[in-house]
C-alpha positions as CSV (number, residue, x, y, z in Angstrom):
1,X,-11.3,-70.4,-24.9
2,X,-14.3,-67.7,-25.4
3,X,-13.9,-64.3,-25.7
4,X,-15.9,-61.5,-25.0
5,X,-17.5,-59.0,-27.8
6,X,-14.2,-56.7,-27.1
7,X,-11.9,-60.2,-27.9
8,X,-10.6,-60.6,-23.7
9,X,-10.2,-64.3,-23.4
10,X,-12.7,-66.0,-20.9
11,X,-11.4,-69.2,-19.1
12,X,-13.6,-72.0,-18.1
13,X,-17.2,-70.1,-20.2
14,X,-19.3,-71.2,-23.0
15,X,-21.3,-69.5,-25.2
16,X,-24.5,-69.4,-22.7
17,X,-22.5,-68.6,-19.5
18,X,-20.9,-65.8,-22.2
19,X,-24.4,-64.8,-23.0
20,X,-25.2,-64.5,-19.5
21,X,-22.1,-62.8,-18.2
22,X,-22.6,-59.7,-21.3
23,X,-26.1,-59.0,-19.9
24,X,-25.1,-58.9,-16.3
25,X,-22.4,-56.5,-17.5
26,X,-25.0,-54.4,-18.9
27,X,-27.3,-54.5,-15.9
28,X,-24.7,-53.6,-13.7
29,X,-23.3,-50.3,-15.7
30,X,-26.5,-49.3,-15.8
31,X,-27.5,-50.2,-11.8
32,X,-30.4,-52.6,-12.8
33,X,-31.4,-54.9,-9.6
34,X,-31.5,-57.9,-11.4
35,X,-27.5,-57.7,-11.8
36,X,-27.6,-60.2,-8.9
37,X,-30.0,-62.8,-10.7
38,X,-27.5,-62.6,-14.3
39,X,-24.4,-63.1,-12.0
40,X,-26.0,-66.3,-10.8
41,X,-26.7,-67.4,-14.0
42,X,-23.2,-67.2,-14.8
43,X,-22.4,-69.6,-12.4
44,X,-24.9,-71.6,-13.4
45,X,-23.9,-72.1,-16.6
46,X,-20.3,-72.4,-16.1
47,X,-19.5,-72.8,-12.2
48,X,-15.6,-72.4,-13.2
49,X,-15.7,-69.2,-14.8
50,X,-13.1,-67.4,-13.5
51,X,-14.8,-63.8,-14.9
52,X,-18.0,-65.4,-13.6
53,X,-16.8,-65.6,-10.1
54,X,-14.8,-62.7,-10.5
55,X,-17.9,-61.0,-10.8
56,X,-19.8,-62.5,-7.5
57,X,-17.2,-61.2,-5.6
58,X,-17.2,-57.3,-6.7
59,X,-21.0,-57.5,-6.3
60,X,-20.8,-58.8,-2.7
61,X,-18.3,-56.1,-1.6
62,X,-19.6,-53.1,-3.7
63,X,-22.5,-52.6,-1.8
64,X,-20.2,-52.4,1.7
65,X,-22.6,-55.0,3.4
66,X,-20.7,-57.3,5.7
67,X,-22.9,-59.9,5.1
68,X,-22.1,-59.9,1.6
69,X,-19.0,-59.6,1.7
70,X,-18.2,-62.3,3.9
71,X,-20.8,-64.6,2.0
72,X,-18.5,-63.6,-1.1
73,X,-15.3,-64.2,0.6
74,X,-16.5,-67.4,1.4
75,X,-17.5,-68.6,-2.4
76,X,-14.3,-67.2,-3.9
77,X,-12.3,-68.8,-1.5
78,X,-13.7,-72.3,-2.4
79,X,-13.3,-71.6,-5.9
80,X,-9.5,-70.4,-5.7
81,X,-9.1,-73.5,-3.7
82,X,-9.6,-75.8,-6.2
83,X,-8.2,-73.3,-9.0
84,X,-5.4,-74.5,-11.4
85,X,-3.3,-71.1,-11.6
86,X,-2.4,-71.9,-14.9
87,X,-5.5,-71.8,-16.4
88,X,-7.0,-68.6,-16.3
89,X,-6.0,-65.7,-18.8
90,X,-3.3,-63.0,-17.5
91,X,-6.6,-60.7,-17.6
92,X,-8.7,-63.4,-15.2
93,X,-5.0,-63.2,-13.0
94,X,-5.1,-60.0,-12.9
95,X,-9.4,-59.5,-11.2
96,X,-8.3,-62.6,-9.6
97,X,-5.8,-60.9,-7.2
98,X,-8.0,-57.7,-7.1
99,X,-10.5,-59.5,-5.8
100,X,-9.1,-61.5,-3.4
101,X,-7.7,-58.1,-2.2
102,X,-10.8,-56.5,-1.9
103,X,-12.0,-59.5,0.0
104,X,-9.1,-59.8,2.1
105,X,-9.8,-56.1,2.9
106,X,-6.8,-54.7,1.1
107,X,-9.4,-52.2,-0.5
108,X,-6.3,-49.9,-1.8
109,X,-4.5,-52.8,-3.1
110,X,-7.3,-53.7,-4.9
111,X,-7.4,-50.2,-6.8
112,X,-4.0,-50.3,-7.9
113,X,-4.4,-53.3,-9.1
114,X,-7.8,-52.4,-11.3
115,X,-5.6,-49.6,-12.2
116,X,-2.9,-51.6,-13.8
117,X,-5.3,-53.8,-15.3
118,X,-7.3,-51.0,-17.0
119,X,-3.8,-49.6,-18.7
120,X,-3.6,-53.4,-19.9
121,X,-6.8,-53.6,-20.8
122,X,-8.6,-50.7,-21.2
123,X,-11.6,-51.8,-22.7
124,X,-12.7,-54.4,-19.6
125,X,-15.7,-52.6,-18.4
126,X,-15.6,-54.7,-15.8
127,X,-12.3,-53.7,-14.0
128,X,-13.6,-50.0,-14.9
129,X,-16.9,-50.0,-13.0
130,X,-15.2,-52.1,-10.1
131,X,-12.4,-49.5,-10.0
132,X,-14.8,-46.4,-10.3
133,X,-16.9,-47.4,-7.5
134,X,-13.5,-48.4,-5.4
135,X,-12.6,-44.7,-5.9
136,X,-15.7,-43.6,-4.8
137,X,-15.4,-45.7,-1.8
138,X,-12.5,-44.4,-1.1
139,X,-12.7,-41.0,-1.7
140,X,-10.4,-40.8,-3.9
141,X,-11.7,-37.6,-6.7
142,X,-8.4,-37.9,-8.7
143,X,-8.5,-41.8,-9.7
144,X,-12.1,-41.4,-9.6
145,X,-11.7,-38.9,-13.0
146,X,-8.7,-40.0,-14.7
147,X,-9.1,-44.3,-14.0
148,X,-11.8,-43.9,-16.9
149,X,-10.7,-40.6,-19.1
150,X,-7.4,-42.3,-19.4
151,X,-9.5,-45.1,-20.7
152,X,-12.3,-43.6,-23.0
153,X,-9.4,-43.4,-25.6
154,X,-9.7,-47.0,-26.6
155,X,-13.6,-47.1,-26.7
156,X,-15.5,-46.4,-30.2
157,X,-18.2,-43.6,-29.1
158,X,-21.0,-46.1,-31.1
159,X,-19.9,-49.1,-28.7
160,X,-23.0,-49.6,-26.7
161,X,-21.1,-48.9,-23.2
162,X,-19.3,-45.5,-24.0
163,X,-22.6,-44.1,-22.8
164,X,-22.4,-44.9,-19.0
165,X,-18.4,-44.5,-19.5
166,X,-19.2,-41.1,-20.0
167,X,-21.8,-40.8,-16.9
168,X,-18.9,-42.6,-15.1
169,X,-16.4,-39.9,-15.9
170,X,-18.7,-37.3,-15.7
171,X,-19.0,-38.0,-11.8
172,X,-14.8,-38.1,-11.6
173,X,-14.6,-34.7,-13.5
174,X,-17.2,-33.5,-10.8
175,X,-16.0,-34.9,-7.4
176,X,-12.6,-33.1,-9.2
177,X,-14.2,-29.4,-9.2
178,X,-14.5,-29.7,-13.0
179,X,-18.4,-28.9,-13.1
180,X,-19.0,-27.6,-16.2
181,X,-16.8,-30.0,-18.1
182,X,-18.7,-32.8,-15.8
183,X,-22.0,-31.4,-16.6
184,X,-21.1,-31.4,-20.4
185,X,-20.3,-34.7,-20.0
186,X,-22.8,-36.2,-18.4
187,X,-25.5,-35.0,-20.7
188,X,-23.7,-36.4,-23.1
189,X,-24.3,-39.7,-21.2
190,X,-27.6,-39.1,-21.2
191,X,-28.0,-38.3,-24.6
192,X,-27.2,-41.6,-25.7
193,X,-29.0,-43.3,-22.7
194,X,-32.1,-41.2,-21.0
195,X,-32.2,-44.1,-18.5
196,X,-28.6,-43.7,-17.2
197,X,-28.9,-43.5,-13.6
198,X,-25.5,-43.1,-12.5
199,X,-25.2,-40.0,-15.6
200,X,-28.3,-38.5,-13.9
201,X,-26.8,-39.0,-10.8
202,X,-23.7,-37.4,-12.2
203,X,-25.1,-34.1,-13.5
204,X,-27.0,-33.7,-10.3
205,X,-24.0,-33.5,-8.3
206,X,-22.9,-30.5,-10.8
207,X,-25.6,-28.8,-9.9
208,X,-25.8,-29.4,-6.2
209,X,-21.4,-28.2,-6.2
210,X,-22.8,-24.9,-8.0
211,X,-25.8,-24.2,-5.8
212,X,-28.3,-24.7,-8.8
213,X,-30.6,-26.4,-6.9
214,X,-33.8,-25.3,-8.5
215,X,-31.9,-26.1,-12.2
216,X,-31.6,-29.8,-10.2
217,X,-34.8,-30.0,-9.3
218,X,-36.0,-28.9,-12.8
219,X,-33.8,-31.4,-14.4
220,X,-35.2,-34.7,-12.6
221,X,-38.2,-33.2,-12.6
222,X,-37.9,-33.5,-16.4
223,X,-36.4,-36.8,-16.2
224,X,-38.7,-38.4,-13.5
225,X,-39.4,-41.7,-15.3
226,X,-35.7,-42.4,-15.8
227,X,-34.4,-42.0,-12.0
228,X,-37.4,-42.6,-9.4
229,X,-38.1,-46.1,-9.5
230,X,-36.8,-49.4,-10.0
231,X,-33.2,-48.9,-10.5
232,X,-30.6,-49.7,-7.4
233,X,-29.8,-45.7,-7.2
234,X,-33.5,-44.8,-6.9
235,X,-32.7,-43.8,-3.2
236,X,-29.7,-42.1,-3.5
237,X,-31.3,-40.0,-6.5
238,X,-34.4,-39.3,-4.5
239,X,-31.9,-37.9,-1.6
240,X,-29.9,-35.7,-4.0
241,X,-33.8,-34.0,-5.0
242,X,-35.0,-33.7,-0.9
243,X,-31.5,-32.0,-0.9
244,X,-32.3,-29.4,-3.2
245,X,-35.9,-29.2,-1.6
246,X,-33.8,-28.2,1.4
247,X,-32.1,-25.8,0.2
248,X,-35.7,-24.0,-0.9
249,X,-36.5,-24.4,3.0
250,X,-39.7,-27.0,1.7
251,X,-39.4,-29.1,5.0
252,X,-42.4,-30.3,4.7
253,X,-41.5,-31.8,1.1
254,X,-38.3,-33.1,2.0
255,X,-40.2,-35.1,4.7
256,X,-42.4,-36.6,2.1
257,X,-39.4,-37.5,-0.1
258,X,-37.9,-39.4,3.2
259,X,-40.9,-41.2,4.5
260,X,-41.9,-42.2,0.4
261,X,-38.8,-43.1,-0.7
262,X,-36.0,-42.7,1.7
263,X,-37.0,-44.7,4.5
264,X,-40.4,-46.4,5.4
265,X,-41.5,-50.1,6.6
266,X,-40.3,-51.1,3.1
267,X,-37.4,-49.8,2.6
268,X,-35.0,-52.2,2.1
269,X,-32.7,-51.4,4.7
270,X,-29.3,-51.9,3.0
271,X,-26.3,-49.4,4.4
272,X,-26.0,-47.2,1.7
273,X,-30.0,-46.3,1.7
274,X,-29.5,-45.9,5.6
275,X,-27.1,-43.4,5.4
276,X,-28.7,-41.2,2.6
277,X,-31.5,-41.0,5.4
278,X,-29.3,-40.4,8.1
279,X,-27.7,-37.7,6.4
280,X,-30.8,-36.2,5.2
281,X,-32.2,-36.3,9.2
282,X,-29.0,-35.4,10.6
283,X,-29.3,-31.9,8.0
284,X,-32.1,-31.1,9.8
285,X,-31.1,-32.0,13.5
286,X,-28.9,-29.2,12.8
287,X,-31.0,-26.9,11.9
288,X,-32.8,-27.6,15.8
289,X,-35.7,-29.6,13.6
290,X,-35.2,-32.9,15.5
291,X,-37.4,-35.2,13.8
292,X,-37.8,-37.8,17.2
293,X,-40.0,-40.3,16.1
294,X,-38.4,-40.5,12.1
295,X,-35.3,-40.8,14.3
296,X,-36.5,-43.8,16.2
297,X,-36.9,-45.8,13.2
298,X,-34.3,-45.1,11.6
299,X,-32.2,-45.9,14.7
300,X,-33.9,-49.1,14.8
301,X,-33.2,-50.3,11.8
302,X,-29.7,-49.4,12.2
303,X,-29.7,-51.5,15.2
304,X,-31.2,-54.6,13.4
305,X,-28.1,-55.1,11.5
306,X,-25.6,-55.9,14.3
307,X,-22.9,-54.9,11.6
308,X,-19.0,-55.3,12.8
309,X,-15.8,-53.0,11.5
310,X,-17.0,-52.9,7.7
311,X,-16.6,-49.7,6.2
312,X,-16.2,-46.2,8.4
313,X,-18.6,-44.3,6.8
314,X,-21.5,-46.6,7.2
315,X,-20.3,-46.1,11.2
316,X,-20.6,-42.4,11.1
317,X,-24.3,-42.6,9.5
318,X,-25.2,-45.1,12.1
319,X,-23.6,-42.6,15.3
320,X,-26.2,-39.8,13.7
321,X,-29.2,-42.2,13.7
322,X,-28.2,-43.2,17.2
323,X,-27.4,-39.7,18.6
324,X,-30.3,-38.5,16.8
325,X,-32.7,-40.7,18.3
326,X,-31.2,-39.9,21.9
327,X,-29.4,-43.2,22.1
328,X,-26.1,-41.7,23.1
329,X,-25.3,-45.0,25.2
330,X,-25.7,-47.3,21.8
331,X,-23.1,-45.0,19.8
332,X,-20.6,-45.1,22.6
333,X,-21.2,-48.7,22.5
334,X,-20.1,-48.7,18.7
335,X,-17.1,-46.2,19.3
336,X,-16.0,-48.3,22.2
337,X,-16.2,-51.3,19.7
338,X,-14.1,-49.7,16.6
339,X,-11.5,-48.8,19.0
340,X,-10.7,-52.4,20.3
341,X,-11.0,-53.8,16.9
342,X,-8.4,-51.1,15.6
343,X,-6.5,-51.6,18.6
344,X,-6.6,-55.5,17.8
345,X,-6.4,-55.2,13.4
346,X,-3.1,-55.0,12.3
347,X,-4.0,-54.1,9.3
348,X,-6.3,-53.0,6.0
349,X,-7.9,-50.2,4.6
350,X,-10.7,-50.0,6.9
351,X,-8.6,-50.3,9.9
352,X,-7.0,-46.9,8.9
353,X,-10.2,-45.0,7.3
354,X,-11.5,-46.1,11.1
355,X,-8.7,-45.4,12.9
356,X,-7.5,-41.9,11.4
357,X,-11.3,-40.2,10.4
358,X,-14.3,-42.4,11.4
359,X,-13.6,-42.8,15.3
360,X,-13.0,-38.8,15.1
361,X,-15.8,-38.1,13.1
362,X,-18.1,-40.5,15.5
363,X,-16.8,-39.0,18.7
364,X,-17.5,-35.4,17.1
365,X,-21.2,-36.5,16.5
366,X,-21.7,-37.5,20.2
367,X,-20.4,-34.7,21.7
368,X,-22.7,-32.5,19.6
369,X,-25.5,-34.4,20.1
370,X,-24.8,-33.5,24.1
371,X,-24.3,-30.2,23.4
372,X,-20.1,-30.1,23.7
373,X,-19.8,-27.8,21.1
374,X,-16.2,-27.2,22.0
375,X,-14.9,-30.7,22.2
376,X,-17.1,-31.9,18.7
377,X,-15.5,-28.2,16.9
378,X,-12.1,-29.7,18.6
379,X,-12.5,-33.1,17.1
380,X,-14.1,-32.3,13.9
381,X,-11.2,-29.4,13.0
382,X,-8.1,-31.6,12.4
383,X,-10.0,-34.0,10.3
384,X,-12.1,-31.5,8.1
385,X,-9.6,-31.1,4.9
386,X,-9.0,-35.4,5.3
387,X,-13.0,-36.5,5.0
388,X,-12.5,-37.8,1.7
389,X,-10.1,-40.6,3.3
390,X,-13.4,-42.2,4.2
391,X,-15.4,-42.5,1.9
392,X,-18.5,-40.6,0.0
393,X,-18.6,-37.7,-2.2
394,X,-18.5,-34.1,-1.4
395,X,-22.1,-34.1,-0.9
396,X,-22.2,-36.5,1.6
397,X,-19.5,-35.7,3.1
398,X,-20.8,-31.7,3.6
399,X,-22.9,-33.5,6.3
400,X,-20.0,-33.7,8.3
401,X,-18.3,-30.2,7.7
402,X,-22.0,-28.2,8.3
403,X,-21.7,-30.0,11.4
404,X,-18.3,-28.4,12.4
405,X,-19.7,-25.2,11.6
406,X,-23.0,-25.5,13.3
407,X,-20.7,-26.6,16.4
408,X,-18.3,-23.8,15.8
409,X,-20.7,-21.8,16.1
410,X,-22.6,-23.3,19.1
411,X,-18.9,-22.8,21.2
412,X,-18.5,-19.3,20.6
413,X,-15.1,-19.7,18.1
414,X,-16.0,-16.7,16.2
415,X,-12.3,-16.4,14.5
416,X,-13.2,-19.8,13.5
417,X,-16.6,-19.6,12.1
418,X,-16.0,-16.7,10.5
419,X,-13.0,-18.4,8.9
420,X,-15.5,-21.4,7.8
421,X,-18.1,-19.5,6.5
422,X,-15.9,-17.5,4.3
423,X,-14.4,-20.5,2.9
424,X,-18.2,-22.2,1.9
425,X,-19.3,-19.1,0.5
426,X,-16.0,-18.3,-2.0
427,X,-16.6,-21.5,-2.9
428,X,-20.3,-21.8,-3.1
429,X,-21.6,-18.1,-2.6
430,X,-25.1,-19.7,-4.0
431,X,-26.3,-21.4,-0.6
432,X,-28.8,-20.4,1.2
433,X,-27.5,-22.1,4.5
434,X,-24.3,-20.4,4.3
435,X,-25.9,-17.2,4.3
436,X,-28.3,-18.1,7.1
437,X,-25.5,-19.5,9.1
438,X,-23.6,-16.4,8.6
439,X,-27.0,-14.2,9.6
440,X,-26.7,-16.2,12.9
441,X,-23.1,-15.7,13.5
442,X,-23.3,-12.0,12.7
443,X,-26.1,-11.4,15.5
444,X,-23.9,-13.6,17.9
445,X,-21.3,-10.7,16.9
446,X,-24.0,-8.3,17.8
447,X,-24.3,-6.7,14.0
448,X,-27.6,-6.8,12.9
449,X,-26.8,-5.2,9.7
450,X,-25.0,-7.6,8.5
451,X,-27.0,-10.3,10.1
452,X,-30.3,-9.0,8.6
453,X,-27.9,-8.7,5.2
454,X,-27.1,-12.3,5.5
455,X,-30.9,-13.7,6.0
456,X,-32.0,-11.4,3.1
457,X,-29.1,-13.1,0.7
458,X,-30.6,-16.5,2.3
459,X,-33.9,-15.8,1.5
460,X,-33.8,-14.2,-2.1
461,X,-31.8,-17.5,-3.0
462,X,-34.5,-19.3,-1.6
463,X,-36.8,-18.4,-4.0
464,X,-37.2,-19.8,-7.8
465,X,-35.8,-18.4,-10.5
């Protein structure tokens, strides 16, 4: 039986599938596009590898595209169908019920059981990066940082894949509240791979926690050729930059990042590049910049994918681009659809993720976009300290929880904006849209001191250091 460089027993793959299988292992910790093209060739070369397969399936559900994921389910069912249970290594067992799992849409029970594999095997950098990006999925910060520190023990630190370990945990230790430790981390990533995209993307999310968004845009300014092109993060990095030029109040540069890399006629239109331009639009439909026609496209292309009960958080993006774009009938439409299939689903992770934060959060989003402040601040409240059940990381998720603010606001709960306001700036007193939302709440108080206090705060933060 082969074995991989790190001695885990491979059922059913010779030495070229092998060769093939170690490259797309590479490509994929490091978020190359042509990950797809060396799974394949797995499977090419040895159509029963179980790690070969194995593989095929994480890629078709990591990307949360129904398509794929039922294309996936599809091919992995075939191939268990004609599997002799025997056969495959108690490792190959082990991804072969996580990913059946995952498939199945037992999303959690597919992390505990990447979790147990990693203790047995805490060199497969396979179950690692499938159980990293599950707990990213998910939400979950906690797995998210100690599923790979309680790894990184077994790993040599000249082993060619401790480098995007490191970026890996760098982004656990962050989404944890660990930021300089992340940030130390991360460049250590980076030191022994400039072209690490998800370390980049890790150390950016350090500064964007802290409010050093001109250190952020300083740092991929420095690093340009390593992030902005040709890499299957490019988007998402791109968005984490047009934040920071938000926070500078450069609208007319965070346009140009979204109509050059965000969305445009060829964009690719996956979900997760959708919903980095939703959230980037919906920042600034908040801020009364409405952005119609950018809307409209957007909307469109949300539209053109006729996606079902997938994954929560895409539905959320999709309500902004629809709410945004004054199509208040098409998001009711989706709402109205999640809550006959959750009526209907017995079951899974998304059912619950849908059922306990995504139909909230979507019903919020309409009734801001029609200007119920009262009901969306209603809806919205409950939720606000349980996001993280569904999905994203902080930053994305602060999409959600400006909105309860800006609707707090809006209805006149002054207790309760004051309240929020207090807690963003304790815990990020670098912002310069908490300060400008607490200028506008303090002249709805009628102080203008403190109001015209506020906007200078806003403003001097505003500026470069």
């Amino acid at each position: 039986m082969t074995a991989d460089r790190h001695g885990h027993l491979m059922s059913d793959t010779g030495a070229e599938a092998l060769g093939h299988y170690e490259q797309a292992l590479d490509d994929l910790l490091f978020f190359r596009p042509r990950v797809a093209e060396a799974a394949q060739s797995v499977l090419a070369a040895a159509p029963r590898s179980v790690l070969g397969q194995v593989l095929a399936a994480y890629l078709g559900v990591l990307g949360t595209e129904e398509k794929d994921a039922a294309a996936a389910r599809d091919s992995f069912a075939r191939f268990c169908s004609g599997l002799d249970t025997a056969g495959p290594a108690p490792r190959e067992r082990m991804h072969l019920a996580a990913a059946t799992a995952w498939l199945d849409g037992d999303v959690h029970g597919a992390g505990r059981i990447l979790g147990d594999l990693t203790i047995a095997y805490p060199r497969d950098a396979l179950a690692l990066f499938a159980g990293h990006q599950h707990d990213f999925l998910t939400g979950d910060a906690a797995r998210l940082r100690d599923r790979v520190g309680g790894a990184l023990d077994a790993w040599d630190e000249d082993d060619p894949h401790h480098g995007p370990l490191l970026g890996m945990y760098a982004f656990g230790l962050e989404e944890s509240g660990h930021y300089e430790r992340a940030e130390e981390v991360g460049l250590a990533a980076l030191a022994r791979h400039p072209g690490d995209v998800w370390g980049i993307h890790s150390v950016v999310h350090t500064y964007e926690m802290r409010g050093r968004f001109t250190d952020g845009i300083r740092f991929l300014d420095a690093r340009t050729a390593d992030w902005s092109q040709g890499s299957l993060l490019t988007v998402h990095n791109w968005w984490h930059y047009a934040l920071y030029t938000l926070e500078t109040g450069d609208t007319a540069r965070v346009l140009e990042i979204y109509d050059s890399a965000l969305h445009h006629d060829g964009a690719a239109g996956v979900a997760m590049e959708l919903l980095d331009a939703a959230a980037l639009l919906w920042r600034l439909y908040l801020a009364q910049d409405e952005q119609s026609a950018r809307w409209a496209r957007l909307a469109d292309a949300w539209e053109s994918r006729h996606d079902g009960p997938h994954y929560a958080f895409n539905d959320a993006h999709a309500v902004m681009a629809y709410v945004g774009s004054g199509r208040v009938a098409r998001a009711r439409r989706l709402v109205q659809d999640r809550q006959r299939w959750v009526a209907a689903e017995p079951s899974g992770s998304n059912r619950a993720m849908t059922a306990e934060i995504g139909l909230p959060v979507c019903r919020a989003l309409i009734a801001y976009g029609q200007h119920d402040y009262g009901r969306a601040t209603d809806l919205l409240l409950p939720v606000r300290h349980r996001l993280h059940h569904f999905g994203g990381s902080h930053a994305q998720r602060d999409a959600i929880q400006r909105t309860l603010v800006e609707a707090a606001i809006r209805a006149g709960r002054t207790e309760l904006s004051r309240t929020l306001l207090s807690e963003r700036i304790q815990l990020r007193p670098i912002c310069p849209y908490n300060w400008s939302a607490k200028a506008r709440l303090e002249e709805h108080l009628g102080d203008p001191v403190r109001a015209a206090a506020a906007r200078e705060r806003a403003a001097a933060q505003r500026q470069p250091e």
